[in-house]
C-alpha positions in Angstrom: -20.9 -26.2 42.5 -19.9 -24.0 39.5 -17.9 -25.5 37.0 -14.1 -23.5 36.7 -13.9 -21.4 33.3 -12.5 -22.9 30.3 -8.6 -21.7 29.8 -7.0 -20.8 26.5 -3.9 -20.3 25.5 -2.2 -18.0 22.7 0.8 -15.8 21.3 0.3 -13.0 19.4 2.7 -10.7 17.8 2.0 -7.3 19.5 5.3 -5.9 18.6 7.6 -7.1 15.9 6.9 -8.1 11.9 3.3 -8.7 12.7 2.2 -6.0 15.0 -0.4 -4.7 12.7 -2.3 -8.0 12.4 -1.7 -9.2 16.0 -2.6 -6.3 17.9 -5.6 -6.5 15.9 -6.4 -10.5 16.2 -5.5 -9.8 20.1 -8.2 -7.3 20.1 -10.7 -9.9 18.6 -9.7 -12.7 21.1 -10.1 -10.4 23.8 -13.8 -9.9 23.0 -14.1 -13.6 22.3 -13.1 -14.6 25.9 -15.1 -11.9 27.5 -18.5 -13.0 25.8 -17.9 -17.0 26.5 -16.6 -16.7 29.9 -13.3 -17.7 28.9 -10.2 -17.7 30.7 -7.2 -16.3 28.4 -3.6 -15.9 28.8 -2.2 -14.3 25.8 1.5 -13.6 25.2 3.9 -11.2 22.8 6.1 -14.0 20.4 7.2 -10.7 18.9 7.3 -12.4 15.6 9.8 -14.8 17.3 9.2 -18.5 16.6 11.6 -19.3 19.8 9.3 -16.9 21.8 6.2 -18.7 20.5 8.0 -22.6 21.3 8.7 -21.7 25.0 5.4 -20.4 25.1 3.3 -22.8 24.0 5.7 -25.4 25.3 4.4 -24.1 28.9 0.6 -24.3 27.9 0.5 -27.7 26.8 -0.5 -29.5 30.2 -2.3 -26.7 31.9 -4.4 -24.7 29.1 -8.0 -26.0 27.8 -8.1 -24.4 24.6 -4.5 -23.9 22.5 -5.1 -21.1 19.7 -2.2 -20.7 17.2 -0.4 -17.5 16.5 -0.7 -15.2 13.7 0.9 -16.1 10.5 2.0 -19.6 9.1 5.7 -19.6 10.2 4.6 -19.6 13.0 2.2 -22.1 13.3 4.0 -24.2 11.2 6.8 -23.7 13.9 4.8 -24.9 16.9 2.3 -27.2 15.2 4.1 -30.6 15.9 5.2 -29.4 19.5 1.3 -29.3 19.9 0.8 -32.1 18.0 3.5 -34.6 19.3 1.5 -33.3 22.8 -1.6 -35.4 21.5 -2.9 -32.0 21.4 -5.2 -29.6 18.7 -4.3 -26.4 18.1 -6.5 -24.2 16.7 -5.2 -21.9 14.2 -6.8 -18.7 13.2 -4.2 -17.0 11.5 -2.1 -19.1 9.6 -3.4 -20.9 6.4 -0.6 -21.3 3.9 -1.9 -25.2 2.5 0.7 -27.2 3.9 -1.1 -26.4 7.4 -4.2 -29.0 6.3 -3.2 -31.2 8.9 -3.7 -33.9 11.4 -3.2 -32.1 14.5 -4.6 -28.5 13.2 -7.8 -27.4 13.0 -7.7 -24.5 10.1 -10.3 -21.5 11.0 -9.3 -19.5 7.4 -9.9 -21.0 4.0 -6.9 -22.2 2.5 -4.2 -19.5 0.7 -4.5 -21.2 -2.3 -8.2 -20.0 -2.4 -7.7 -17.1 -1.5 -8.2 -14.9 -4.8 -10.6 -17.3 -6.2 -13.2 -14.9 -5.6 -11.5 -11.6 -7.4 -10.2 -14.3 -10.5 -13.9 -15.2 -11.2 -15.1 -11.2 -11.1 -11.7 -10.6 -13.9 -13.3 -13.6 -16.0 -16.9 -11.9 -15.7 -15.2 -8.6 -16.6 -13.4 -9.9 -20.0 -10.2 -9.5 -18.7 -7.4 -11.6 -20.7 -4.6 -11.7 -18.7 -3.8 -11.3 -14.7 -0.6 -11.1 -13.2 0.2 -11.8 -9.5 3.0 -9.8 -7.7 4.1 -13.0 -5.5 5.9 -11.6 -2.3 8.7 -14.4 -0.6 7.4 -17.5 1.3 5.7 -20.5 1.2 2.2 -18.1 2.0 2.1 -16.1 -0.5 3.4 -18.8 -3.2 0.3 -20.4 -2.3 -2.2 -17.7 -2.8 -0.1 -16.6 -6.7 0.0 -20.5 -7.2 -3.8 -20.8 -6.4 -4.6 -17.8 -8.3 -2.3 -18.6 -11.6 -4.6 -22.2 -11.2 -7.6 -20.7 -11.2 -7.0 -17.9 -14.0 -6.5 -21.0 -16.2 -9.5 -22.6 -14.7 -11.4 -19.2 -16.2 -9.6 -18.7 -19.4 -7.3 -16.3 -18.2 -3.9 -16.3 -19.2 -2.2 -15.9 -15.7 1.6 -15.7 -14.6 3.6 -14.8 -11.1 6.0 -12.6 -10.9 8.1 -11.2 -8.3 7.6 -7.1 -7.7 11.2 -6.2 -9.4 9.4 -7.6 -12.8 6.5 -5.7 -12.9 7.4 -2.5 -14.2 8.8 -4.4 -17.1 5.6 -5.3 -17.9 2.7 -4.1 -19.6 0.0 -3.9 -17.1 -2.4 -2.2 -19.5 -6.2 -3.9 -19.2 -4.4 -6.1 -17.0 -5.5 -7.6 -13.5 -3.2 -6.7 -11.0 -3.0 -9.1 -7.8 -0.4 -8.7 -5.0 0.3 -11.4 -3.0 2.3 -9.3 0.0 2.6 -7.0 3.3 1.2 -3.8 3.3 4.4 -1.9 3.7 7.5 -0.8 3.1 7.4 -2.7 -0.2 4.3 -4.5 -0.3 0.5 -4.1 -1.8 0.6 -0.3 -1.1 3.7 0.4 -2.7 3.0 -1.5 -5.9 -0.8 -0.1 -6.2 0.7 3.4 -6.5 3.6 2.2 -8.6 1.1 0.8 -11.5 -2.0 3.2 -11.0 -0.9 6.0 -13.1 -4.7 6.9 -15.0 -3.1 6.6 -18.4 -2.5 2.8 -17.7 -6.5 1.8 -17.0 -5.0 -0.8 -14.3 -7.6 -3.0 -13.2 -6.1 -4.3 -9.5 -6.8 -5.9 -6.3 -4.6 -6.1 -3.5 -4.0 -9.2 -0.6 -2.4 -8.8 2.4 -1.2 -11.5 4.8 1.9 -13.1 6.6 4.7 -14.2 4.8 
């Protein structure tokens, strides 16, 4: 007798503040499920923590598989539901620090590491000081906080500021990090705001929830 499929369970911002990233994250699931034979129910939070509690409120008695929404308020928001539930939820899109937790298992690499990566390549390159345009939120205060750590770590000297502050500064043979949404006023914004070629900005750009 064949064995029913394994059920999963998930919200996903396909309209709202996170459309961008959910829409895309859905897509992934999607293929996920297909090629393991999975069955998936996936729902619109909208960006709405309320839409994402009575969701996963519904889920936790009669789904296999819970997989958290996309970005950290959000998981953050249902984790203890899920938790309190004597259940794991398994989150692929939210990894602000505070989310290492019993109860969670964390797919991403903590925000705090999250520019480790481009710091070490600023250090290789002789760069002397790095600046990180830190958006609002607990998210990306952990990825400027990590960054500012591990700038010190390299001998960098290393601050966060918040974007209003920037064109105060002199970003000349300066590392540029932005720790922000795309749009309006994020990463894209402030890369065209400092890149003028008489300026020699050196710059990399992050992108996630806030």
């Amino acid at each position: 007798m064949k064995s029913p499929p394994i059920t999963a369970a998930l919200t996903l911002s396909l309209t709202g503040r996170y459309e961008r990233q959910g829409t895309e994250a859905a897509e992934g699931v999607r293929l996920w499920a297909e090629a393991a034979g999975v069955r998936l129910t996936l729902v619109d939070d909208q960006g709405s923590r309320e839409a994402a509690l009575q969701a996963y409120s519904e889920w936790l008695d009669n789904a296999d598989l819970l997989i958290g929404p996309y970005a950290s308020g959000l998981v953050r928001a249902i984790a203890p539901l899920v938790r309190d539930a004597g259940r794991v939820l398994w989150s692929h899109g939210g990894s602000a620090d505070d989310l290492a937790q019993p109860g969670i298992a964390s797919l991403p690499a903590p925000a705090s590491s999250y520019f480790d990566g481009v710091v070490d390549e600023a250090a290789d390159r002789k760069v002397s000081r790095l600046i990180v345009v830190q958006g609002p939120g607990p998210f990306a205060r952990a990825v400027a906080e990590g960054a500012v750590a591990r700038a010190s770590v390299r001998g960098i000297d290393g601050q966060a500021v918040e974007a209003s502050a920037v064109e105060a500064e002199n970003v000349a043979e300066t590392a540029l990090l932005v720790a922000g949404p795309f749009e309006p006023h994020g990463s894209c914004g402030m890369v065209r705001q400092v890149t003028h070629p008489a300026r020699g900005v050196a710059y990399r750009v992050s992108t996630g929830p806030l």
